[in-house]
Structure formats: structure tokens, C-alpha cells
C-alpha positions as CSV (number, residue, x, y, z in Angstrom):
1,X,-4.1,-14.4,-1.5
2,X,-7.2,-15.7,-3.5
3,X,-6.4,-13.3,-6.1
4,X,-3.0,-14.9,-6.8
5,X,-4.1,-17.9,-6.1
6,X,-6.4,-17.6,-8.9
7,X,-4.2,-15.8,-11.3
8,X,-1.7,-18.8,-10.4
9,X,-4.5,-21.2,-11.6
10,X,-5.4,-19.6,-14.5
11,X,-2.1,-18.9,-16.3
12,X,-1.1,-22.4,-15.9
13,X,-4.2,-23.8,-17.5
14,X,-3.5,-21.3,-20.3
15,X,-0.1,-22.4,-20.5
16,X,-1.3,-26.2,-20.4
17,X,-3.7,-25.2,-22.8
18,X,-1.4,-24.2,-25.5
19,X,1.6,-26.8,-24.8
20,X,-1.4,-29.6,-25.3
21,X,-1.8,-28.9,-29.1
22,X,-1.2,-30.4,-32.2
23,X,-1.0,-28.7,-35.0
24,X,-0.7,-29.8,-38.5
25,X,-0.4,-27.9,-42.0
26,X,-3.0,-29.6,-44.2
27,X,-2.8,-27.3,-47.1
28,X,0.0,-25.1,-48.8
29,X,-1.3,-21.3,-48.9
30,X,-1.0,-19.0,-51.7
31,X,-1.2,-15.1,-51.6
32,X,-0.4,-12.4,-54.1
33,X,-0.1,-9.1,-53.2
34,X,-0.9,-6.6,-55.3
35,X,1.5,-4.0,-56.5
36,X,1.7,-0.4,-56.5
37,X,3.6,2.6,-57.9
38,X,3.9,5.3,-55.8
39,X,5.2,9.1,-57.4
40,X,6.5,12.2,-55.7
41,X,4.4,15.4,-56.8
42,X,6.3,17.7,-54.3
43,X,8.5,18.3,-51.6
44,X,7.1,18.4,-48.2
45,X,8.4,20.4,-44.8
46,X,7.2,18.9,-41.6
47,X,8.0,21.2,-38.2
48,X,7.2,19.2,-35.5
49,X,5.7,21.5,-32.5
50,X,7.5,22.2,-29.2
51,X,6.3,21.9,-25.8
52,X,7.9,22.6,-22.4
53,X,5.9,20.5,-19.8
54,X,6.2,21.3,-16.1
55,X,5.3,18.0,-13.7
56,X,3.7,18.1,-10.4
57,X,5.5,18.0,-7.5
58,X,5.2,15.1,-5.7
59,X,6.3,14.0,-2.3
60,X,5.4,10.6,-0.8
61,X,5.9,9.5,2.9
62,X,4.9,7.3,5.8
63,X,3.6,8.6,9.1
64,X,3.0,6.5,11.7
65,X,-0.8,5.6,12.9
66,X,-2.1,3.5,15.8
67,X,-5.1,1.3,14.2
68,X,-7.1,-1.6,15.3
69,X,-6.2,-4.4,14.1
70,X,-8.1,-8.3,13.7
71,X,-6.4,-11.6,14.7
72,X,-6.6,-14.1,12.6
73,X,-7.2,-17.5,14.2
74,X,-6.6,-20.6,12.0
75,X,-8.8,-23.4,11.8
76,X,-8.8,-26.4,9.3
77,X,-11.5,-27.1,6.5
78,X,-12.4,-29.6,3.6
79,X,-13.4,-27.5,1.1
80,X,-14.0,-28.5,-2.5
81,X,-11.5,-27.2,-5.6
82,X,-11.5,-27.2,-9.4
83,X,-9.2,-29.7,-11.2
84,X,-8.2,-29.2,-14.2
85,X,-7.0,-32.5,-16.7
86,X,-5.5,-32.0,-19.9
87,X,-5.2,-34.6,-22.7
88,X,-2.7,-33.6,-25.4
89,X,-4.0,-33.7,-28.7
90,X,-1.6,-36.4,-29.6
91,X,-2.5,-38.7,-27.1
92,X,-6.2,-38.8,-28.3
């Protein structure tokens, strides 16, 4: 539950994260590739290799068990948790 919980936490923060910026081009860019020639000096023959794969066998089941298991008992608690405030880049 913590784990999800977490996970949860993170990927909206990430997702705030990126939805809060502003981004501006401030310069035009310029590339130039170079260029090649490129010449055949003979024909090639490619054979790709064969295999014949055999998988395990596999079988999965359920069998029943008698275990112990612990009750939970529920009890109420202030607890302190992160909070997380996000100021688009715009409204700076």
C-alpha cells in the first residue's frame, strides 16, 4: 500500500513537474550534416542460422494450506506528510 502510495505521489509530481514549464525558443539553430558517398565493391550472401528451441515445461497451481494469520486492528493517528506546491513558470 505504501509502495503505491508512493509511486502515486511521485508520478504526479513528475507529471506536475513537466505541465508547469515554460519554454521558449530564444535562438534559431543551424546544423549541416555532412555528406557521404557510399560505393558497392561486391555482392554479399548473408545465411541467417537456424535454431530449434525446446521450452520448459511448466505447470502452475494452487494447493490449499492452513496458515496463521495476524488481525489487523485499526487505530487513528496524526502523522506528518510531504506537500508538494508547484508554481508554473508563467505565473512567476
Amino acid at each position: 500500500m505504501l509502495k503505491t502510495t508512493l509511486s502515486a505521489v511521485i508520478i504526479t509530481v513528475a507529471g506536475l513537474g513537466l505541465t508547469a514549464c515554460d519554454v521558449k525558443k530564444t535562438q534559431e539553430g543551424n546544423v549541416t550534416v555532412p555528406k557521404y558517398e557510399v560505393e558497392k565493391k561486391q555482392a554479399g550472401d548473408v545465411t541467417v542460422p537456424k535454431y530449434e528451441v525446446t521450452p520448459p515445461d511448466v505447470k502452475v497451481g494452487t494447493t490449499e494450506k492452513t496458515i496463521d494469520v495476524p488481525t489487523i486492528k485499526k487505530e487513528e493517528k496524526t502523522i506528518e506528510v510531504p506537500t508538494v506546491q508547484v508554481t508554473p513558470a508563467k505565473d512567476k
